[in-house]
N, C-alpha and C positions, 0 to 999 in steps of 0.2 A: 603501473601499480593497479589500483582497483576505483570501482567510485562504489560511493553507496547513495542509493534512491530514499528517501522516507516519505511519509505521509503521517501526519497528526491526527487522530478522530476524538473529538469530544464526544461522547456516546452520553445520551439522558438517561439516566440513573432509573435503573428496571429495564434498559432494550438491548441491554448486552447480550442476550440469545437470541434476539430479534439482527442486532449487528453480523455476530459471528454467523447465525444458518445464513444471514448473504454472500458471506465470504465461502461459506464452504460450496452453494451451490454455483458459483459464479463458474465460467466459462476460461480458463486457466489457459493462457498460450505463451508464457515467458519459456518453458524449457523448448519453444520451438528455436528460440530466439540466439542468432550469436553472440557470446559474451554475455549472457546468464547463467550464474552461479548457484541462486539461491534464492529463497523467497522465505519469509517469516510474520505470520502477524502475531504481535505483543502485545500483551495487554498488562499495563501499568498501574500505577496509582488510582485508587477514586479519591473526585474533591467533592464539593460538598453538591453540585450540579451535576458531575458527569461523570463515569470514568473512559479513562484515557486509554486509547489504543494508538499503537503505529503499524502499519506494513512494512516492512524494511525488504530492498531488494540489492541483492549484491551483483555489480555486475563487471568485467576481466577491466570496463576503460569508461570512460563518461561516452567516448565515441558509440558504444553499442547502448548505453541506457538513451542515447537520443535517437538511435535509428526504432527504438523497439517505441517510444512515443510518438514517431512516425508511419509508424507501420502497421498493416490492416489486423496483426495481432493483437498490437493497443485498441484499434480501435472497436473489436468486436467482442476483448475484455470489457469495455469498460459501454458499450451500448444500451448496456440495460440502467446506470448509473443512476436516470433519473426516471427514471418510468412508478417512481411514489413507494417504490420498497423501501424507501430510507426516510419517508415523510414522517416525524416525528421520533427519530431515532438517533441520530444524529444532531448535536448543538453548532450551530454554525459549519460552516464550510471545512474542509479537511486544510491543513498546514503541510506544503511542502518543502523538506528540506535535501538537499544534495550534497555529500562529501568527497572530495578525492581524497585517495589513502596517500597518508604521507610519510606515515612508520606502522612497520610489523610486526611483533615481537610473539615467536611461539614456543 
């Protein structure tokens, strides 16, 4: 079937352009990657702290979303992570969650 990757971002309320120009200048190596589908960042509800964002990645098996977090693709995505772009932008830590697809329906 398929698995899907997420990530949760609490964003502080006013750095939502400050959040999304990191995502859009970032370093992008998932389509290098086997068994990558797709990539999406979403931007959700605001509560009364933050608004919420997730990345969602779709990928053909859980087996290729762990080789791509193995891999110097991940790692050279995600190298700049903490170099202080994100210092005051982000509430807490990002929330990961992982799905394998269990039904289709199209």
């Amino acid at each position: 079937m398929s698995y899907i990757a997420m990530n949760r971002f609490r964003v502080a309320l006013g750095r939502e352009d400050d959040f999304e120009a990191i995502w859009k200048s970032r370093e992008g190596r998932l389509s290098e990657m086997k068994g990558f589908r797709e990539f999406r960042l979403l931007k959700g509800p605001t509560a009364d702290d933050h608004q919420l964002y997730s990345s969602h990645t779709l990928w053909e098996s859980k087996d290729d979303f762990d080789a791509w977090t193995k891999s110097q693709q991940f790692r050279d995505a995600h190298k700049n992570a903490g170099n202080g772009r994100t210092e005051g932008v982000m509430v807490g830590h990002p929330q990961f969650e992982g799905f394998e697809t269990v039904l289709i329906e199209t």
